[in-house]
C-alpha positions as CSV (number, residue, x, y, z in Angstrom):
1,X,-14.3,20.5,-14.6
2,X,-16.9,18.1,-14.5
3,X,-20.5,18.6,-13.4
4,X,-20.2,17.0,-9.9
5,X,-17.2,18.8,-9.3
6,X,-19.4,22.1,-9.9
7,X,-22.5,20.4,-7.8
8,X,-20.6,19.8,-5.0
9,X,-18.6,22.9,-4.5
10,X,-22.3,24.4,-4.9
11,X,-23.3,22.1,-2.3
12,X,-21.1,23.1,0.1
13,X,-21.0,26.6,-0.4
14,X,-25.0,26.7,0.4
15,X,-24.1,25.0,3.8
16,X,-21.4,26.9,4.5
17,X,-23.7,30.5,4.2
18,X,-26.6,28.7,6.1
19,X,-24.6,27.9,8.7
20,X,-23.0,31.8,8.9
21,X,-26.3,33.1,8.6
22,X,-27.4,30.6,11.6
23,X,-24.8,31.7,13.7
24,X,-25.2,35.2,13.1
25,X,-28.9,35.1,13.6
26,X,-28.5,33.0,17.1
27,X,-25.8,35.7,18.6
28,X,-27.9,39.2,17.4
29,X,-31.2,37.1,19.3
30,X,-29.2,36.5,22.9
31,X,-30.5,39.0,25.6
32,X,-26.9,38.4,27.4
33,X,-23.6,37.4,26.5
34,X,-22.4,38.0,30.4
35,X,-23.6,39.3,33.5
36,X,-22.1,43.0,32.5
37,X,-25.4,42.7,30.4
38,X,-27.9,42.2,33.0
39,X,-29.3,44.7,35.5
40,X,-27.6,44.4,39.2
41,X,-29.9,41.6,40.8
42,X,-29.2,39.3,37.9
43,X,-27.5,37.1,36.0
44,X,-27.1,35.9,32.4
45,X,-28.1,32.1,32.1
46,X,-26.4,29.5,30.0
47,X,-29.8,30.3,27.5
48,X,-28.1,33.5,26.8
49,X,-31.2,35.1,29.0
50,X,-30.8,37.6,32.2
51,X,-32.8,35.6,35.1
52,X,-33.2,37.5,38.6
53,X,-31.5,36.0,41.4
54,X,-33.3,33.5,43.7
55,X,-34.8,34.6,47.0
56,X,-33.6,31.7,48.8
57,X,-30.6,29.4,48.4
58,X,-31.4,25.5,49.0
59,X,-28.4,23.7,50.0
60,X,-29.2,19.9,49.5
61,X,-26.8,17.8,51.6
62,X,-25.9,14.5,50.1
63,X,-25.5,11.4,51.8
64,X,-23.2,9.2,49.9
65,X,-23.4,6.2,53.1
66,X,-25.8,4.0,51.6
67,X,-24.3,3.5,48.3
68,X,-20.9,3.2,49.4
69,X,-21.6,0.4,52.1
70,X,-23.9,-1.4,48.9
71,X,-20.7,-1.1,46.7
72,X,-18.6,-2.6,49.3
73,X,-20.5,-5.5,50.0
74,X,-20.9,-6.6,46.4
75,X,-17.3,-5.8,45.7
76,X,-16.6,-8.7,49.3
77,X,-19.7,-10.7,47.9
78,X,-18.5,-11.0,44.1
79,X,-14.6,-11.7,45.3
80,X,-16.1,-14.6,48.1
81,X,-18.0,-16.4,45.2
82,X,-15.0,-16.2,42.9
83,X,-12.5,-17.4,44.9
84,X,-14.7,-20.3,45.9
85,X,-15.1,-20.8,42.1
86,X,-18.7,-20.4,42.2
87,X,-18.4,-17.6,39.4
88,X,-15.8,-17.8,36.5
89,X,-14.8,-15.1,34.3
């Protein structure tokens, strides 16, 4: 076999045991892996960390008016000036 040959399936070897040992090293260090894990008044995050429950829920209601009536008009708008050949394609 030629050297490169042996280099390279070296190579990739050493990657492939880094990256084992990476993955193995990242799922030892999670606190959680699901909410079974945490106490009662928490949860496990998408960080792999139990966080507590907020007090209070916020509710943000979104208002989607504004944009849709802007769309609109530039949809009318850019069919008007192409029909009166104002814009080509």
């Amino acid at each position: 076999m030629k050297k490169g040959g042996v280099a390279l399936i070296t190579i990739t070897l050493i990657l492939a045991v880094i990256l084992l040992v990476s993955f193995i090293m990242s799922a030892v260090t999670r606190e959680c892996n699901s909410n079974t894990n945490c106490q009662a008044d928490s949860y496990c995050g998408s960080d792999n960390q139990c966080h507590q429950y907020p007090k209070e829920v916020i509710v943000k209601k979104n208002d989607f008016v504004l944009p849709a009536i802007i769309v609109g008009v530039a949809l009318v708008a850019s069919t008007y000036l192409k029909r009166k050949k104002i814009i080509e394609e």
